[in-house]
C-alpha positions as CSV (number, residue, x, y, z in Angstrom):
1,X,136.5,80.5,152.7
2,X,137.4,76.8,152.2
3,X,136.9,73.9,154.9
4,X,137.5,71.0,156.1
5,X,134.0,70.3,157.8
6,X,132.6,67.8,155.9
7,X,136.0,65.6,156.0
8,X,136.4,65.6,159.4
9,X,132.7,64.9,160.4
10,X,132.4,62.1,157.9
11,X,135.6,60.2,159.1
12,X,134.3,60.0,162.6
13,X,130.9,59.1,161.3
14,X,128.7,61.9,162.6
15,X,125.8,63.4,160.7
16,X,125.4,66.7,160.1
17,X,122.6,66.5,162.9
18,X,124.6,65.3,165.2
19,X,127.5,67.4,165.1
20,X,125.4,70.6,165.1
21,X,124.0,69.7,168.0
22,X,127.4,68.9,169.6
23,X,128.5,72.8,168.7
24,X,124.8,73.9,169.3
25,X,123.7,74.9,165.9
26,X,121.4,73.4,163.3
27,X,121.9,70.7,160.6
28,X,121.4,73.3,158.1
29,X,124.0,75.1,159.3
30,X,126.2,72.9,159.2
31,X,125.0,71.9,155.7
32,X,125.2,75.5,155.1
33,X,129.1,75.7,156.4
34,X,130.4,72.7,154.6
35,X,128.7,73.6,151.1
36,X,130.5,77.2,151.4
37,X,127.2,78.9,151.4
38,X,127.8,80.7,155.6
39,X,131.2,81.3,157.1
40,X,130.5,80.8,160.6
41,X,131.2,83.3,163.1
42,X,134.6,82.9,165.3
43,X,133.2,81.4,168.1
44,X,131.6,79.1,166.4
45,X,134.7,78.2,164.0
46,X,136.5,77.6,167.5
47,X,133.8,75.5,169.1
48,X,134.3,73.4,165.5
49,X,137.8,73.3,165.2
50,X,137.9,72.2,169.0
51,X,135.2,69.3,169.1
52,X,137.5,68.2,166.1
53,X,140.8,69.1,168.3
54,X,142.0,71.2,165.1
55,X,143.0,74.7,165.1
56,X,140.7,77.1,163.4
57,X,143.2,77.5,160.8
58,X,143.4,73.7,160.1
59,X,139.6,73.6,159.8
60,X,138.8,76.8,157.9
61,X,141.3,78.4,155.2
62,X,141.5,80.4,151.7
């Protein structure tokens, strides 16, 4: 699954730090996410696509 992750954290100037702690997850997770490597799990995807006021499908797709 393809994402958007990475595009949207870097054009509001968050590190992958800080917007894993927003969602409460790791920075490796998030590294993890936006390299392809973990599809997160729904809730998760929502709590992303919502602190970025995207829909999951905007965020994550094929």
């Amino acid at each position: 699954m393809e994402n958007d992750v990475r595009a949207l954290r870097e054009a509001k100037g968050l590190t992958q730090a800080q917007l894993g702690e927003a969602v409460g997850v790791s920075r490796q997770s998030i590294n993890s996410i936006e390299k392809g490597r973990y599809d997160p799990s729904l809730p998760l995807a929502i709590a992303i696509a919502r602190y970025f006021d995207k829909t999951v499908e905007e965020v994550f797709h094929a």
